[in-house]
C-alpha positions as CSV (number, residue, x, y, z in Angstrom):
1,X,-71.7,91.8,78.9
2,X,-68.1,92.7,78.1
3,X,-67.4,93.8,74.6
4,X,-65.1,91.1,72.2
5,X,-61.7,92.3,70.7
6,X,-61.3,92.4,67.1
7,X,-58.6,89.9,67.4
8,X,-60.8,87.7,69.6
9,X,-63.5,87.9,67.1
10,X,-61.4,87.4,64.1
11,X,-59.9,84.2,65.8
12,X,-63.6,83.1,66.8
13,X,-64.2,83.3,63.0
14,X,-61.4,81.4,61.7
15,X,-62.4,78.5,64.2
16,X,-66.1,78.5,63.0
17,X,-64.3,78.2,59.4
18,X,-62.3,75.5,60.4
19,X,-65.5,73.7,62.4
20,X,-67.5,74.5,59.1
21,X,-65.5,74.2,56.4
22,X,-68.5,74.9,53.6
23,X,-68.5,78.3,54.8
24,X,-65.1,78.9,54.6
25,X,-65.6,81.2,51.3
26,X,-68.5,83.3,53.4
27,X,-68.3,86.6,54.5
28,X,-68.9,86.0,58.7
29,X,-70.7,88.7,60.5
30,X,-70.9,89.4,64.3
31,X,-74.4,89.9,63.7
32,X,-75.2,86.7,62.0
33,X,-76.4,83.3,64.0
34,X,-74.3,80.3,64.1
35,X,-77.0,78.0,63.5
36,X,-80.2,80.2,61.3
37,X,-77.1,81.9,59.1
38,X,-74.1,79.8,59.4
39,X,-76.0,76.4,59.4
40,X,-74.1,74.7,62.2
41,X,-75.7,71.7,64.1
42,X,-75.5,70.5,67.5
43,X,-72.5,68.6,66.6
44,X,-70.8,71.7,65.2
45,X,-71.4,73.3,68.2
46,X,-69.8,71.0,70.6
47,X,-67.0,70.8,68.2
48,X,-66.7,74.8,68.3
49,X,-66.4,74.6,72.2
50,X,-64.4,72.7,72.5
51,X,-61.9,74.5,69.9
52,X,-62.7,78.0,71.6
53,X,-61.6,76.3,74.9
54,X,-58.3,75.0,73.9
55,X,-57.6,78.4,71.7
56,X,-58.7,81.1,73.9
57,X,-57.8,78.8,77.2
58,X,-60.9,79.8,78.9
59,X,-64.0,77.9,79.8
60,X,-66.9,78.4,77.1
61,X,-70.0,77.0,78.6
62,X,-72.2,75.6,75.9
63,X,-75.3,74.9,78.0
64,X,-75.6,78.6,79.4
65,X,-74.5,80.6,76.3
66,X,-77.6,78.6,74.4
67,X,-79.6,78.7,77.6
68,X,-79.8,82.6,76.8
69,X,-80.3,81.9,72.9
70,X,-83.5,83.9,72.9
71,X,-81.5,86.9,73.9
72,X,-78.4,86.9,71.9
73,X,-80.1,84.7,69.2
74,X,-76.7,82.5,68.7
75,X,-74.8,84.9,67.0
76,X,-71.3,85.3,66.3
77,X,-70.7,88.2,68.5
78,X,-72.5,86.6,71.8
79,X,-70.3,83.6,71.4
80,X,-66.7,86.2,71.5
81,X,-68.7,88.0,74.3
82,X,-68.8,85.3,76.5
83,X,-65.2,84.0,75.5
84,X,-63.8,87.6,76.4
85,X,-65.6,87.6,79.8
86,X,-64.2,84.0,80.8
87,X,-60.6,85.5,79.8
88,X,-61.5,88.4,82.2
């Protein structure tokens, strides 16, 4: 798995912000889950990808990254993981 920027995290982070405005205040971790930590739902999600697409210009495939979601466990960082490996 190819290792996020800073820059690409810190961007990732204001969008999650922006999807989920009641955490705006929070302190955002790589390590923390979007949904168990963060509190986003399905909808939030969708809304996310479809942000991180038009952003980052790359393809973020929803299905797959929570496909693996026992692996990563939905965290911050796994979703900038898989946004720097489509911008490979």
């Amino acid at each position: 798995m190819t290792t996020a920027s800073n820059t690409t995290l810190d961007e990732l982070i204001d969008l999650l912000k922006d999807v989920k405005p009641s955490i705006a205040e929070q302190s955002v971790e790589p390590a923390h889950s979007v949904v168990e930590d963060l509190g986003l739902d399905s909808l939030d999600l969708l809304q996310l990808a479809r942000r991180i697409n038009r952003h980052f210009g790359t393809e973020f495939d929803l299905d797959a990254w929570n496909a693996e979601a026992e692996q990563h466990h939905r965290s911050v960082a796994s979703i900038a993981d898989a946004v720097a490996a489509g911008r490979a």
